[in-house]
N, CA, C and O atoms as a MOPAC input file, in Angstrom:
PM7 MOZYME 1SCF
protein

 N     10.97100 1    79.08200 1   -10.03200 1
 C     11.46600 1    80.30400 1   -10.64400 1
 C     10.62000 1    81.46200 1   -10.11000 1
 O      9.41200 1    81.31100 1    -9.92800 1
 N     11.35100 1    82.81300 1    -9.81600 1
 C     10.63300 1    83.55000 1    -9.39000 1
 C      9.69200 1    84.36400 1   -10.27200 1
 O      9.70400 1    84.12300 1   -11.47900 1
 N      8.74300 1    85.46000 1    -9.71200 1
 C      7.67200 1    85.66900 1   -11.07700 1
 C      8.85700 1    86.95000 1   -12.14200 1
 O      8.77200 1    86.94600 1   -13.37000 1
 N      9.58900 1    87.66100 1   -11.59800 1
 C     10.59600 1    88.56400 1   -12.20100 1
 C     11.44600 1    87.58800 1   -13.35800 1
 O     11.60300 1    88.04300 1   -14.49100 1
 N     11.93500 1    86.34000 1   -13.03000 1
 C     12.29900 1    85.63800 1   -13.54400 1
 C     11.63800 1    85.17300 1   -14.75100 1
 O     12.07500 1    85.30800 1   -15.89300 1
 N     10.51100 1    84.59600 1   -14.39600 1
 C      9.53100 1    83.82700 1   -15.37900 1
 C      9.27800 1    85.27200 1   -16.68300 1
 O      9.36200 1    85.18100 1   -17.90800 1
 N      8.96500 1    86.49200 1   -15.84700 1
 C      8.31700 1    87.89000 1   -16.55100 1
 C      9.66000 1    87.92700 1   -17.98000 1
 O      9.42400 1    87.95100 1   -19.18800 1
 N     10.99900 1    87.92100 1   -17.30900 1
 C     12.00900 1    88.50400 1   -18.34600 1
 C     12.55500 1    87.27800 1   -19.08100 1
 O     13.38200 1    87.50600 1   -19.96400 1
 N     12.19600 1    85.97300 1   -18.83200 1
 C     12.20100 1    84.75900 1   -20.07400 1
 C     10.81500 1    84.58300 1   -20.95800 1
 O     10.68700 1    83.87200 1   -21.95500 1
 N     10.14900 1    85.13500 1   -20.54600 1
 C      8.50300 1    85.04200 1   -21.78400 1
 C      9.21100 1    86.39800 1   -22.36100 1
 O      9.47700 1    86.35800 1   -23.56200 1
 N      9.42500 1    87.15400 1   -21.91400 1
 C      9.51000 1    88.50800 1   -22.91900 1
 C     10.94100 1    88.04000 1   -24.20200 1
 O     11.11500 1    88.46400 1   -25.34400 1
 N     11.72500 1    87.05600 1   -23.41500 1
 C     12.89100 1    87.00400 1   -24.18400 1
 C     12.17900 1    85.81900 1   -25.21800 1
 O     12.61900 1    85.98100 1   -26.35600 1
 N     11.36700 1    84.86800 1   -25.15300 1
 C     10.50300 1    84.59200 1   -26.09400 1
 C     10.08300 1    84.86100 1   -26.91100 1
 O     10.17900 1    84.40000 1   -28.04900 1
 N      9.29200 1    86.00100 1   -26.35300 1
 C      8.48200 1    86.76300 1   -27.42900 1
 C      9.14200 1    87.43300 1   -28.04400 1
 O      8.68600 1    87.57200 1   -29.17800 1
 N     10.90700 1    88.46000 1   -27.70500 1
 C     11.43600 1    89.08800 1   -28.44800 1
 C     11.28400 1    87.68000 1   -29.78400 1
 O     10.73700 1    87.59700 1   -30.88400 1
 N     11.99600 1    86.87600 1   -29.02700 1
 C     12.23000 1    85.94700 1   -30.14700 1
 C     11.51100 1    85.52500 1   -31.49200 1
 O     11.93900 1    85.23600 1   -32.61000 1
 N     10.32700 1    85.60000 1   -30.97200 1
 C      9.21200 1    84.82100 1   -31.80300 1
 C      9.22200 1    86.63600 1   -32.78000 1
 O      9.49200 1    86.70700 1   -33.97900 1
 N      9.05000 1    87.25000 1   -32.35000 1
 C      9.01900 1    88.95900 1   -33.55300 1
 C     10.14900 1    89.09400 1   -34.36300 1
 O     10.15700 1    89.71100 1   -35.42800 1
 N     11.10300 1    88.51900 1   -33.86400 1
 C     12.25100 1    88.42600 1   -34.64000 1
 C     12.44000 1    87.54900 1   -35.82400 1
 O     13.10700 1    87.73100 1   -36.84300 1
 N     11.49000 1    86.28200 1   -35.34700 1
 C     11.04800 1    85.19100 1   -36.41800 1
 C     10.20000 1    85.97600 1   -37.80200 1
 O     10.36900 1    86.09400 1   -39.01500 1
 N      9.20800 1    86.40000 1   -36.75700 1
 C      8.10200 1    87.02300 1   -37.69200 1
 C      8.57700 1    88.03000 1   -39.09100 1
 O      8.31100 1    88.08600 1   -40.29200 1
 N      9.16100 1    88.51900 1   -38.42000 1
 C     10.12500 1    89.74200 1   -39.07900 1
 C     11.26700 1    89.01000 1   -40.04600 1
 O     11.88900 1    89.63500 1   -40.90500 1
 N     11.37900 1    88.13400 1   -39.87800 1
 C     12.62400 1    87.04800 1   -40.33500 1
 C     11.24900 1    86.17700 1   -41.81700 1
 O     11.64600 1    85.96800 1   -42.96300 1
 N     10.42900 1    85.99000 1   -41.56800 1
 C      9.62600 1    85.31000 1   -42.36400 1
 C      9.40100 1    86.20000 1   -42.98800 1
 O     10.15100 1    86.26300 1   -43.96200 1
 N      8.39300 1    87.32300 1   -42.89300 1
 C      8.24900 1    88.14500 1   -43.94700 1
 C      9.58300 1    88.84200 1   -45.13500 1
 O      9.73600 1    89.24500 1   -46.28800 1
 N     10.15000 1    88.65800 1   -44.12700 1
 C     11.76100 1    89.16900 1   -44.98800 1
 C     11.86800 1    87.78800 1   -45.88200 1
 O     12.08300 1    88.16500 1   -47.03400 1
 N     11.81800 1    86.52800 1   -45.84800 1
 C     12.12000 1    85.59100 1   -46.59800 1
 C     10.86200 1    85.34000 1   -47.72800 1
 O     11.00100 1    84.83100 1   -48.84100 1
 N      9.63700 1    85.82800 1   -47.13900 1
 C      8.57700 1    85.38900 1   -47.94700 1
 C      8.55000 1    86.78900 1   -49.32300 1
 O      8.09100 1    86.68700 1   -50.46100 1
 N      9.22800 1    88.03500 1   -48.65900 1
 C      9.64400 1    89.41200 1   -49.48800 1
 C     10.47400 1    88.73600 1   -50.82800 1
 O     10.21100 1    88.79100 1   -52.03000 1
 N     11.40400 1    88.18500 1   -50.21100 1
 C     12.78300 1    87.55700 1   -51.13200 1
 C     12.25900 1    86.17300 1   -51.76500 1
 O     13.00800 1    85.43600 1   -52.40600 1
 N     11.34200 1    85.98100 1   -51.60200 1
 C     11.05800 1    84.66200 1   -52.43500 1
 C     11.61700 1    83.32100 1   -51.87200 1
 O     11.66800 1    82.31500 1   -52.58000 1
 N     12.10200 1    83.34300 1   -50.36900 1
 C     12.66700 1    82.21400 1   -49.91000 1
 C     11.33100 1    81.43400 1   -49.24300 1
 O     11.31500 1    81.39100 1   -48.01300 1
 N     10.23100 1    80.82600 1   -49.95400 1
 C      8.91600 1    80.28200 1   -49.22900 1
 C      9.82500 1    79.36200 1   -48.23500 1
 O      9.39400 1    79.69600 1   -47.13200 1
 N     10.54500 1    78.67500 1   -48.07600 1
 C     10.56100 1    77.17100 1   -46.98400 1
 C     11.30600 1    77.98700 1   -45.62900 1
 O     11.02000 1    77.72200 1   -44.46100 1
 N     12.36400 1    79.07700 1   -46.06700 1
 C     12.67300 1    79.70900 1   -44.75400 1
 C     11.39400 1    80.38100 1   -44.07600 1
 O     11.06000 1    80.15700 1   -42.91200 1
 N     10.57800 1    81.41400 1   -45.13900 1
 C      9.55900 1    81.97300 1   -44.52000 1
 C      8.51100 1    81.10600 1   -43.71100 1
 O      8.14900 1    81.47600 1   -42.59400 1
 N      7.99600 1    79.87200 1   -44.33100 1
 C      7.73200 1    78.61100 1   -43.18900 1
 C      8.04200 1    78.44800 1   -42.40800 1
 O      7.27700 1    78.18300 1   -41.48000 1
 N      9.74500 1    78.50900 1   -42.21500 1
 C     10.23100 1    77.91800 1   -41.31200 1
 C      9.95000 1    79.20600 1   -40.02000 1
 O      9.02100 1    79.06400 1   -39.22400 1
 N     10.66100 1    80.14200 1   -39.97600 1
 C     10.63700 1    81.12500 1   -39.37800 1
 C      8.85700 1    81.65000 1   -38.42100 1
 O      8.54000 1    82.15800 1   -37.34600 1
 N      8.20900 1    81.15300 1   -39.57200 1
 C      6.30500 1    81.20000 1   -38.78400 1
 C      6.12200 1    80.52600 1   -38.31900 1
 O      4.94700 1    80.50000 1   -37.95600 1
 N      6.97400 1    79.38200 1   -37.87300 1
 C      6.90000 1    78.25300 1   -37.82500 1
 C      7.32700 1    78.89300 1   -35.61600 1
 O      6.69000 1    79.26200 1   -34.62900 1
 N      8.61800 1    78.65100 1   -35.98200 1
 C      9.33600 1    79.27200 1   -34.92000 1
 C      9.01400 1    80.04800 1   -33.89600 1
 O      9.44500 1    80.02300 1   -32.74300 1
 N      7.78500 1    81.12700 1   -34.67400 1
 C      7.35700 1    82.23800 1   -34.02500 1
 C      6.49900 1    81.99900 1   -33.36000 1
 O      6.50500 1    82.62600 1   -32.30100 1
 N      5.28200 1    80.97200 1   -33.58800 1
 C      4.21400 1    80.26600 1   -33.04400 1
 C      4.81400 1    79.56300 1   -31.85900 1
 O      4.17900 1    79.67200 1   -30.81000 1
 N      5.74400 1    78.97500 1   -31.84300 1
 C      6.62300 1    77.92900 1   -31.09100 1
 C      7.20700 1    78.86600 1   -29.75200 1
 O      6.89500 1    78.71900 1   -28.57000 1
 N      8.15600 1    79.87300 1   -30.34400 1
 C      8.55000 1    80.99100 1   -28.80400 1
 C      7.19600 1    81.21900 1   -28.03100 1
 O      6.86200 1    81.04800 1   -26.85900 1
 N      6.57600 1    81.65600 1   -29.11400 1
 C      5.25800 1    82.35700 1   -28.33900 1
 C      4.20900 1    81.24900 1   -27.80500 1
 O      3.17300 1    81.77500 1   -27.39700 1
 N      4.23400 1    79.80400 1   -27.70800 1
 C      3.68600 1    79.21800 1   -27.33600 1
 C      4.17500 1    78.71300 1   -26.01700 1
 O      3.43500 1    78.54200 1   -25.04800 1
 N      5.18500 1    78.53400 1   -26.03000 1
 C      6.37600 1    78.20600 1   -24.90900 1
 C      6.03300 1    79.64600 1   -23.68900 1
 O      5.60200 1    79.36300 1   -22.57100 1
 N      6.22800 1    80.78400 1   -23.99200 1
 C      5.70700 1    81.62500 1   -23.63000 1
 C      5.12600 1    81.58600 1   -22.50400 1
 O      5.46200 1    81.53800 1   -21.32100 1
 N      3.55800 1    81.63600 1   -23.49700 1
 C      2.38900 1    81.23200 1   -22.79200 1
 C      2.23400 1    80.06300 1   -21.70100 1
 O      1.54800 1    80.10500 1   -20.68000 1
 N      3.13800 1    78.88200 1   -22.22000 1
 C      3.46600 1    77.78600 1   -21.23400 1
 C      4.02700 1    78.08500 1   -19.92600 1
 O      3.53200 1    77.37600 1   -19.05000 1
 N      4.82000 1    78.83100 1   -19.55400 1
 C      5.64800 1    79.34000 1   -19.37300 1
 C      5.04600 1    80.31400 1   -18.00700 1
 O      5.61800 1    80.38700 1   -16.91900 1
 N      4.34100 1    80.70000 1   -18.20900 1
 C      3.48900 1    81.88300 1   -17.47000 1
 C      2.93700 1    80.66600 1   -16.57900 1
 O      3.25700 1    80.91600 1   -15.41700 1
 N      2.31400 1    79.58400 1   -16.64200 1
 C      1.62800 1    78.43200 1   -16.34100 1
 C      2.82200 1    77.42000 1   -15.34000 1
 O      2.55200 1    76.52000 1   -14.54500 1
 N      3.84400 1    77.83400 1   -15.64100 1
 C      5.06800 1    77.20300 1   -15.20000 1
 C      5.12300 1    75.62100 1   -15.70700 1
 O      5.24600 1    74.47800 1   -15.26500 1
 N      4.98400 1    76.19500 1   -16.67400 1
 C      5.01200 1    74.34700 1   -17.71700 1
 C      6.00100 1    74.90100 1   -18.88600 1
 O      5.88900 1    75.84800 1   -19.66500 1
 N      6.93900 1    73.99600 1   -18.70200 1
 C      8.33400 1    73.68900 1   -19.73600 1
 C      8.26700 1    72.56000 1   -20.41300 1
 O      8.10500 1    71.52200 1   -19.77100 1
 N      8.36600 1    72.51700 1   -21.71100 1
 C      8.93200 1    71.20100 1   -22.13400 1
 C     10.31000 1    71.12100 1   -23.18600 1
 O     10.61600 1    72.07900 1   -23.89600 1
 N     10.97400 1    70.01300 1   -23.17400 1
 C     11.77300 1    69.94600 1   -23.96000 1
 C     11.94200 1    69.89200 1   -25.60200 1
 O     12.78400 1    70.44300 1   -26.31100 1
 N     11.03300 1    69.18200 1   -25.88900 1
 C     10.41000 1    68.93300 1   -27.51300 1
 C      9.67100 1    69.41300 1   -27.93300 1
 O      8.72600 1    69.51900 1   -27.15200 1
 N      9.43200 1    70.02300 1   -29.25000 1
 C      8.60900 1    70.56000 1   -29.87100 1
 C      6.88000 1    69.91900 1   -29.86600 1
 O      5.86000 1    70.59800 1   -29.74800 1
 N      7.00000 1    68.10700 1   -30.07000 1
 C      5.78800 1    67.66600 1   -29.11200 1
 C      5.28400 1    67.99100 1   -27.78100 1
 O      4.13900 1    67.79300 1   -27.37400 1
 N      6.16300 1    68.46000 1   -27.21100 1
 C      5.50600 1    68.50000 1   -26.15700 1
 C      5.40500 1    69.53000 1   -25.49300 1
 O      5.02300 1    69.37100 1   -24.33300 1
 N      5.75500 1    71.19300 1   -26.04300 1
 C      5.07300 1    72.28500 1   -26.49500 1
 C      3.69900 1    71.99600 1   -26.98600 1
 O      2.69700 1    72.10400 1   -26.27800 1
 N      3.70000 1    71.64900 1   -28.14200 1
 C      2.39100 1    71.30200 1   -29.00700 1
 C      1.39000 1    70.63900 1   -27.84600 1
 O      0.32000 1    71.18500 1   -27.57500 1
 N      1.70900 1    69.74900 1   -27.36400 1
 C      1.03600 1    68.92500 1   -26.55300 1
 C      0.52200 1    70.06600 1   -25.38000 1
 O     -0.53300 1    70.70000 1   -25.35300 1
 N      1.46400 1    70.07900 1   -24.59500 1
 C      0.86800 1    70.87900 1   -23.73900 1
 C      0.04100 1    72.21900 1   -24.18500 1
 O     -0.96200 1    72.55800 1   -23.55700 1
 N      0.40000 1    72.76800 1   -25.02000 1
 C     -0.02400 1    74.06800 1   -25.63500 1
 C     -1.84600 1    73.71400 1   -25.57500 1
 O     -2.73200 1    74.38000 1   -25.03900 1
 N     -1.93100 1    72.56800 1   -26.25700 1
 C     -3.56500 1    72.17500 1   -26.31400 1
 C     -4.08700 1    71.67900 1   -24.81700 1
 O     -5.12200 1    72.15700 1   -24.35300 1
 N     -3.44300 1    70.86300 1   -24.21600 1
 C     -4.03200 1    70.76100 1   -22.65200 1
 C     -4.20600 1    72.02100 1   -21.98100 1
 O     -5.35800 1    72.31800 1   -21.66600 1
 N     -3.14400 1    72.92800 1   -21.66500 1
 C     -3.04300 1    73.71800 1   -20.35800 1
 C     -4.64100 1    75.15100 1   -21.10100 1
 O     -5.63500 1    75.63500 1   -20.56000 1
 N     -3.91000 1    75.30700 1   -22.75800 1
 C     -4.76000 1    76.49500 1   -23.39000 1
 C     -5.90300 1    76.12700 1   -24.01200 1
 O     -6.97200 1    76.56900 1   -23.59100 1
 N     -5.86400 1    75.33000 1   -25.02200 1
 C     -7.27300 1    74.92100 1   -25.58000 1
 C     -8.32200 1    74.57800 1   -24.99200 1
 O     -9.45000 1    75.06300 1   -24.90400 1
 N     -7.63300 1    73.34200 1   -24.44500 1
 C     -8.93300 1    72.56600 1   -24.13700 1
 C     -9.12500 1    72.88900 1   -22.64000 1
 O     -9.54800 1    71.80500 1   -22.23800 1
 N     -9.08900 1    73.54700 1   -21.76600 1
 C     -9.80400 1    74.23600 1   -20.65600 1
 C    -10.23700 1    75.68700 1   -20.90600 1
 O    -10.55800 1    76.47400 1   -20.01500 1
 N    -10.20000 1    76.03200 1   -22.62700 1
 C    -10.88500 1    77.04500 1   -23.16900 1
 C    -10.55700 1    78.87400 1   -22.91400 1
 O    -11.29200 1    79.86100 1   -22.87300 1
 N     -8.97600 1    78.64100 1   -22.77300 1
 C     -8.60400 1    79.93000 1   -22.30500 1
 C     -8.44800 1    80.34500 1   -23.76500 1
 O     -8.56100 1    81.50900 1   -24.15000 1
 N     -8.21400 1    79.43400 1   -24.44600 1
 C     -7.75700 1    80.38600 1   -26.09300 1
 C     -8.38800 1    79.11500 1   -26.90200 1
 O     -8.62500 1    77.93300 1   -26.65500 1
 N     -8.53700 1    80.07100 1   -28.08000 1
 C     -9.76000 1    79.32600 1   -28.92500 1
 C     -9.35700 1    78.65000 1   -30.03800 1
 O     -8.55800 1    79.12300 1   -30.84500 1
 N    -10.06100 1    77.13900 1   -30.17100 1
 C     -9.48100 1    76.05300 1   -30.80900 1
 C     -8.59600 1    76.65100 1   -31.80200 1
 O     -7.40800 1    76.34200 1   -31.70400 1
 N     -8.93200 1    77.43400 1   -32.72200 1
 C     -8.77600 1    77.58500 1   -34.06700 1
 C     -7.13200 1    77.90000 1   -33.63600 1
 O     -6.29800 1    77.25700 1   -34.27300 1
 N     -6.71600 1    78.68800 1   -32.77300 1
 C     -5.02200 1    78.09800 1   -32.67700 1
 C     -4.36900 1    77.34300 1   -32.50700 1
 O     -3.16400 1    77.56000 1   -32.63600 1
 N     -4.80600 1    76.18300 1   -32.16500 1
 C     -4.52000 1    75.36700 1   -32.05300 1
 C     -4.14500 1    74.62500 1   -33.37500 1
 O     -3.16200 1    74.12100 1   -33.91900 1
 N     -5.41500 1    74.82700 1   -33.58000 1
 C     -5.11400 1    74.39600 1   -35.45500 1
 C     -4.00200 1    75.09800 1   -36.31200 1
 O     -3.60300 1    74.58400 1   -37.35700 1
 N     -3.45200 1    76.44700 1   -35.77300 1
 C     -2.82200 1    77.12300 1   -36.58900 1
 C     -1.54300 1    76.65300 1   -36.28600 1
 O     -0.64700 1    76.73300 1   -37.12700 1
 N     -1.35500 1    76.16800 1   -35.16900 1
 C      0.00900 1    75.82200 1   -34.51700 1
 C      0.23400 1    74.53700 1   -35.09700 1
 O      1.40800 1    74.51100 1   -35.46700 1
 N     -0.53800 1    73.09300 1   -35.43500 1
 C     -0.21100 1    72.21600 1   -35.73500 1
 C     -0.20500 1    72.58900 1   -37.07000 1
 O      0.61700 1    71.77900 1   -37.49900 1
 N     -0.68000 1    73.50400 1   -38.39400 1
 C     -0.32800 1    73.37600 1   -39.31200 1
 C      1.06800 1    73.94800 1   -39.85700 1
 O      1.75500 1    73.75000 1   -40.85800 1
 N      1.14600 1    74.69900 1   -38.78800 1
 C      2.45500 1    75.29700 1   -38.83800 1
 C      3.66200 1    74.33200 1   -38.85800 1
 O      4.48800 1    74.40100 1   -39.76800 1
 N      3.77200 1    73.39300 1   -37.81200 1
 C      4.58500 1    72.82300 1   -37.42700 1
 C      4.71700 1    71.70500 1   -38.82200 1
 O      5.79900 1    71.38400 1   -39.31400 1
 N      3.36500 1    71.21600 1   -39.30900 1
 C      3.55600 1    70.04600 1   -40.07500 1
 C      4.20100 1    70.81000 1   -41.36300 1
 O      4.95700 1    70.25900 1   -42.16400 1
 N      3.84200 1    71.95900 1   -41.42000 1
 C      4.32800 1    72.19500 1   -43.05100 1
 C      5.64200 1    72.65900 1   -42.75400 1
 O      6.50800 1    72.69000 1   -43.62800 1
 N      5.87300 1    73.06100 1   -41.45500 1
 C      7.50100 1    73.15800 1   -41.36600 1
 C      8.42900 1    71.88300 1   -41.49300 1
 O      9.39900 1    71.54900 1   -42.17300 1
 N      7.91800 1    71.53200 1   -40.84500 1
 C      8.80600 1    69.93500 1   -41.04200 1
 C      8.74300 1    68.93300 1   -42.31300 1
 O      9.66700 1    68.19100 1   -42.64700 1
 N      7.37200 1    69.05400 1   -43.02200 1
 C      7.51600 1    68.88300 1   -44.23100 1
 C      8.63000 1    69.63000 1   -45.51000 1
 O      9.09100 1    69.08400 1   -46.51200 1
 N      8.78500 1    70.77800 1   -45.11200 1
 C      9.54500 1    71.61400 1   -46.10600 1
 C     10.72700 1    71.17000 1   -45.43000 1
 O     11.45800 1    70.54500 1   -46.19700 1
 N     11.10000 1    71.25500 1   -44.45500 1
 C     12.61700 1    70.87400 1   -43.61900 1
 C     13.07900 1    69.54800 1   -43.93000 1
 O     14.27700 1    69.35700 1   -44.13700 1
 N     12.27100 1    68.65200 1   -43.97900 1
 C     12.60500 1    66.77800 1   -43.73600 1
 C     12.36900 1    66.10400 1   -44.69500 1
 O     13.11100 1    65.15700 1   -44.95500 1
 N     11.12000 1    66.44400 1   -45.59900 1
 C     10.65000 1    65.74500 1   -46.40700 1
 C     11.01900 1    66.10900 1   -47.88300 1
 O     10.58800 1    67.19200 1   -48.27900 1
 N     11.80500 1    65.30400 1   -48.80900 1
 C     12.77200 1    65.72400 1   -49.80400 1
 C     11.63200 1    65.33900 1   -51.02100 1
 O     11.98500 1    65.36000 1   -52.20000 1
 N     10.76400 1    65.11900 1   -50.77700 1
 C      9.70000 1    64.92900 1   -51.96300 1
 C      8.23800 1    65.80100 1   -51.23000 1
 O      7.10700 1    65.32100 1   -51.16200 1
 N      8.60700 1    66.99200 1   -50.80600 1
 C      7.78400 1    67.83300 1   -50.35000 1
 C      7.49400 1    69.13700 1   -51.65900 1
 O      8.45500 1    69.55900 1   -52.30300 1
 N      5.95000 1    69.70400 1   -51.93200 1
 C      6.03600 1    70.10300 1   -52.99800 1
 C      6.27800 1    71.58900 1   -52.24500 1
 O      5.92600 1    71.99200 1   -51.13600 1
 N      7.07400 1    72.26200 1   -53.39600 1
 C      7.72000 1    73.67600 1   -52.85300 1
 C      6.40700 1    74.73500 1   -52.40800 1
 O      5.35000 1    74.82600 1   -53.03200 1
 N      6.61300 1    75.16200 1   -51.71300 1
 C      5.41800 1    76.35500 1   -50.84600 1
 C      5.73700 1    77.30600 1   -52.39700 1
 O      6.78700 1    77.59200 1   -52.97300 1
 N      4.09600 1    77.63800 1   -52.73400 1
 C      3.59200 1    78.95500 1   -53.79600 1
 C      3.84400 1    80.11200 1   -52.40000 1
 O      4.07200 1    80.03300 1   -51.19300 1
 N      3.67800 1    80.97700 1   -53.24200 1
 C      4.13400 1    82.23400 1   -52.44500 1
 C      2.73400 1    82.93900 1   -51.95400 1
 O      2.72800 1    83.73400 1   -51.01400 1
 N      1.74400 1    82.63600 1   -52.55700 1
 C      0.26600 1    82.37100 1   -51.76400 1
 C     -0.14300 1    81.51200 1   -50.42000 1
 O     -0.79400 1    81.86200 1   -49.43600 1
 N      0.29700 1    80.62600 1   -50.64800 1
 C      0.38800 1    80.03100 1   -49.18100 1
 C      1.58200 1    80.12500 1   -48.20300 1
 O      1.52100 1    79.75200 1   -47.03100 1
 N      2.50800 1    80.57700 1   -48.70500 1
 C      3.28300 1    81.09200 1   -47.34800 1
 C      3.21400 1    82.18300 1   -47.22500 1
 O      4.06300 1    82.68200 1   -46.48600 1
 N      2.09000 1    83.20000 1   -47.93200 1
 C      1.78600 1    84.19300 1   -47.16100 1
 C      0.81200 1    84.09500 1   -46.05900 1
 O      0.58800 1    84.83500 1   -45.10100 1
 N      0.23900 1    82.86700 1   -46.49200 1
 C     -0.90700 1    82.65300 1   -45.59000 1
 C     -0.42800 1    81.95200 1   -44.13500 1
 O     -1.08200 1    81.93700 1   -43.09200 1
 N      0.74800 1    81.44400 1   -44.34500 1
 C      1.55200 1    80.56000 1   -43.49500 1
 C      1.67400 1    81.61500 1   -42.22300 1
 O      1.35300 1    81.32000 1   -41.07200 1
 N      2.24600 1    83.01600 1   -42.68100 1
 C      2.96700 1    83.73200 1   -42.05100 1
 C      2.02600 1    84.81900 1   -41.71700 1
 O      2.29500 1    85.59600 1   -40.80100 1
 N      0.92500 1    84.92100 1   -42.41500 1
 C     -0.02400 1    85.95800 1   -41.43600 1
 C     -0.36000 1    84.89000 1   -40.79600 1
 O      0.38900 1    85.17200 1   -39.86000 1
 N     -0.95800 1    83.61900 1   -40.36800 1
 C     -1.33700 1    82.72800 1   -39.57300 1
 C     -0.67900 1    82.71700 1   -38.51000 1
 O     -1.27600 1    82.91600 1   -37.45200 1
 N      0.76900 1    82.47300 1   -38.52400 1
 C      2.00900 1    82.87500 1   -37.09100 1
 C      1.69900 1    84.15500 1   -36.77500 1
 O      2.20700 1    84.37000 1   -35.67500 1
 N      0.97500 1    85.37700 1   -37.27200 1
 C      1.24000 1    86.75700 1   -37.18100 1
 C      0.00000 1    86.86600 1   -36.04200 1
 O      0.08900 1    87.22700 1   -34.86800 1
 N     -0.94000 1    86.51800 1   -36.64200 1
 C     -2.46400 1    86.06100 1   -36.06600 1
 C     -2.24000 1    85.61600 1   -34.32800 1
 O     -2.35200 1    86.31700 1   -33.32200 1
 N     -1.88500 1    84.16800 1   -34.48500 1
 C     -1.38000 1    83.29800 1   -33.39800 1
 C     -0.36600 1    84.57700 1   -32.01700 1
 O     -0.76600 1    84.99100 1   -30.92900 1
 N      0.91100 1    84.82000 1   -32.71100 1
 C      1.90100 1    85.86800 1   -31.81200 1
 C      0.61300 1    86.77900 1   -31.13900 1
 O      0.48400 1    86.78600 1   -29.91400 1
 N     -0.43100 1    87.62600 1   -32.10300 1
 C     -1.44100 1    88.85200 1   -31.28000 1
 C     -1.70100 1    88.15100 1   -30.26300 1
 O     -1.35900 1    88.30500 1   -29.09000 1
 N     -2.55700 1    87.07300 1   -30.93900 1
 C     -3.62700 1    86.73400 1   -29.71700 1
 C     -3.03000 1    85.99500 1   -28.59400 1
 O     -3.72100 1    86.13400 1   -27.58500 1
 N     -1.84200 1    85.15200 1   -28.38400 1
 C     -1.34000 1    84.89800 1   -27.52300 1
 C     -0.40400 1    86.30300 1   -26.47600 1
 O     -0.37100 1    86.30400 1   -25.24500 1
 N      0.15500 1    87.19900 1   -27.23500 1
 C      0.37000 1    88.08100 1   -26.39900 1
 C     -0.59000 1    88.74500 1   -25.89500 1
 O     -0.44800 1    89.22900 1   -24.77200 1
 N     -2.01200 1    88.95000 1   -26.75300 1
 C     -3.11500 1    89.93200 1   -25.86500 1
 C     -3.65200 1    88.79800 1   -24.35900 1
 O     -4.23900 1    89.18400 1   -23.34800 1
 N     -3.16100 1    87.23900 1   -24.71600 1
 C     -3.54100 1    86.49900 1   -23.32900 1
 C     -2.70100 1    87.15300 1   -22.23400 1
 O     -3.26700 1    87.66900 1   -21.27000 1
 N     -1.60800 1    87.15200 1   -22.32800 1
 C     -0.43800 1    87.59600 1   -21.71000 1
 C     -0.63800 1    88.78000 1   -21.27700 1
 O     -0.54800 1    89.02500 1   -20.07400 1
 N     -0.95600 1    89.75500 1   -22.22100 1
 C     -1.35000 1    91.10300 1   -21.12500 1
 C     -2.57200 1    90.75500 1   -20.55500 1
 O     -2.40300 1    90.83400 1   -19.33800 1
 N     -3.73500 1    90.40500 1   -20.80000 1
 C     -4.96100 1    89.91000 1   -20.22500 1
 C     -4.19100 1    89.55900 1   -18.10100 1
 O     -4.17000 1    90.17900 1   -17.03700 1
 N     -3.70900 1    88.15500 1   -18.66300 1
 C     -2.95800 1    88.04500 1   -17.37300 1
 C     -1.54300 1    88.16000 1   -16.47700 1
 O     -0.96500 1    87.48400 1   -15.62600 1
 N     -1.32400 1    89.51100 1   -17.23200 1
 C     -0.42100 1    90.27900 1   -16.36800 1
 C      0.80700 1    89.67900 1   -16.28600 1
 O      1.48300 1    89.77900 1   -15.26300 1
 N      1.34100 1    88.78300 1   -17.69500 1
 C      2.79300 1    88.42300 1   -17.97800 1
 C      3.55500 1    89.59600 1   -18.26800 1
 O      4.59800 1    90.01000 1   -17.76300 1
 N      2.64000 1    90.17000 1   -19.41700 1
 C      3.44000 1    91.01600 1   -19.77300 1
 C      2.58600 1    92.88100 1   -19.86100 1
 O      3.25900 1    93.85300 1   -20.20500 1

């Protein structure tokens, strides 16, 4: 893929992932905690793909986003553990609220925390991105 190419699918990402963001706080506003999960959930996920992305690494599954997300970024120390952590809690409490029918309902305290955590994650992965001239 060419780099013009790669430049205007991370941005269509990232529209994506702000649109999430914006989509969560609107649900976590309205009292919908499992959409607002879901949606921070999402936003971490565009914007991780993203970042993949710039690297010219695709994957198909949400594992293997996750997966790669920690090989290519973490652990050769371009971005710092603690997102890593934010991304897998994201994902588990999404899929817990999504899959798991004896999952206890998100307080509206922790999916605020859910969703500044995706909010957190989106900065600092886009300030990588301008850092190296994706975006």
């Amino acid at each position: 893929m060419d780099e013009a190419t790669k430049r205007a699918y991370i941005r269509v990402r990232l529209d994506k992932a702000h649109s999430d963001l914006s989509n969560a706080r609107n649900d976590l506003e309205h009292g919908f905690f499992r959409g607002a999960a879901n949606r921070a959930y999402y936003a971490v996920f565009h914007t991780a793909s993203a970042a993949l992305l710039w690297s010219d690494i695709e994957r198909a599954h949400h594992s293997g986003i996750q997966s790669a997300f920690g090989e290519r970024l973490i652990k050769s120390g371009i971005i710092e553990p603690e997102y890593s952590t934010l991304y897998i809690e994201a994902r588990k409490i999404r899929e817990e609220q999504d899959y798991d029918l004896e999952a206890e309902p998100l307080a509206a305290e922790d999916t605020a925390q859910i969703v500044n955590n995706a909010e957190r994650f989106v900065n600092r992965i886009e300030r990588y991105l301008q850092q190296v001239g994706a975006i």
